[in-house]
N, C-alpha and C positions, 0 to 999 in steps of 0.2 A: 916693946910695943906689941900687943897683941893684933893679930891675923883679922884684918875685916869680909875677908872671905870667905863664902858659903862653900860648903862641901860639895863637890861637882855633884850633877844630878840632880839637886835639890833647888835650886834656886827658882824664881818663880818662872824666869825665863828660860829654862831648861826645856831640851827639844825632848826629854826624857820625861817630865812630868804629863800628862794622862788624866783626863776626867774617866770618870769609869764609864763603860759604853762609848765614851765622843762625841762630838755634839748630834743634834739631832738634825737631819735632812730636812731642809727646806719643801723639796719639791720629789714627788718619785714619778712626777710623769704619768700615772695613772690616773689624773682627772679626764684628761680629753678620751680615753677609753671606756673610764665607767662614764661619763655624761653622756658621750654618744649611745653608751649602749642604753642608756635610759631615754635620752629622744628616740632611740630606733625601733624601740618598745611603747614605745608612751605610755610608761610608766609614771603615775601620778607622785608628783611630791611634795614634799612642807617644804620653803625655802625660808630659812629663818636670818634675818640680818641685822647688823652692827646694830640697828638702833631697838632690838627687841622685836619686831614687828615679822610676822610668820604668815609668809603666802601659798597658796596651795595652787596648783593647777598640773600641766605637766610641761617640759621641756620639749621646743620643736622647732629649735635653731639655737646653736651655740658658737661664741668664736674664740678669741684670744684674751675678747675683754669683759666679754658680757653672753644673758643666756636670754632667751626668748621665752617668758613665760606665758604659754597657754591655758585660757580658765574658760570651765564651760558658761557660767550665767555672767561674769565680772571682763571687762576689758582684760585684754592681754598689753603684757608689759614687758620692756627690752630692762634689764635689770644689771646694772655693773656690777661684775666678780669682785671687785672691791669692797663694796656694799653687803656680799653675803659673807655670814661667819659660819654657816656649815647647812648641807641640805642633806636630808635623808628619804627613804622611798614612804610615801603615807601609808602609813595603817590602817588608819580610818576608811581608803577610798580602796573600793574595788576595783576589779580589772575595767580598763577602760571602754566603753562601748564607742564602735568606729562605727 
């Protein structure tokens, strides 16, 4: 009767088998830093989220769940982290006048 057993190391439950690199980190903790440091600037940004749709103004309250976006001519809007799929600093907007 031949051996239905895999060779140690190999199997798929093997503490030894490895994706290359590992998986990728959820979270590094560096959002509540650069966001504050972008409210504390009011540096203007594009906030682009889940549904396609890309808002611009700047950040000038943020918490655990949600950010405060600030717009100079359009209503300002409390926006859930949820909702957004990534925000970057605007190009298009110069420094902001206080």
């Amino acid at each position: 009767m031949a051996s239905t057993k895999q060779p140690r190391g190999r199997g798929e439950n093997s503490p030894r088998r490895r994706t290359r690199g590992g998986s990728a980190v959820e979270s590094t903790y560096r959002e509540v830093e650069y966001i504050g440091w972008l409210a504390k600037n009011e540096i203007p940004v594009v906030v682009a989220l889940v549904d396609g749709e890309e808002l611009r103004g700047w950040i000038e309250y943020f918490d655990r769940d949600i950010i405060r976006l600030t717009r100079d001519r359009d209503a300002n809007l409390f926006i859930y982290k949820e909702r957004i799929k990534y925000l970057y600093e605007d190009p298009q907007a110069g420094p902001r006048k206080r």
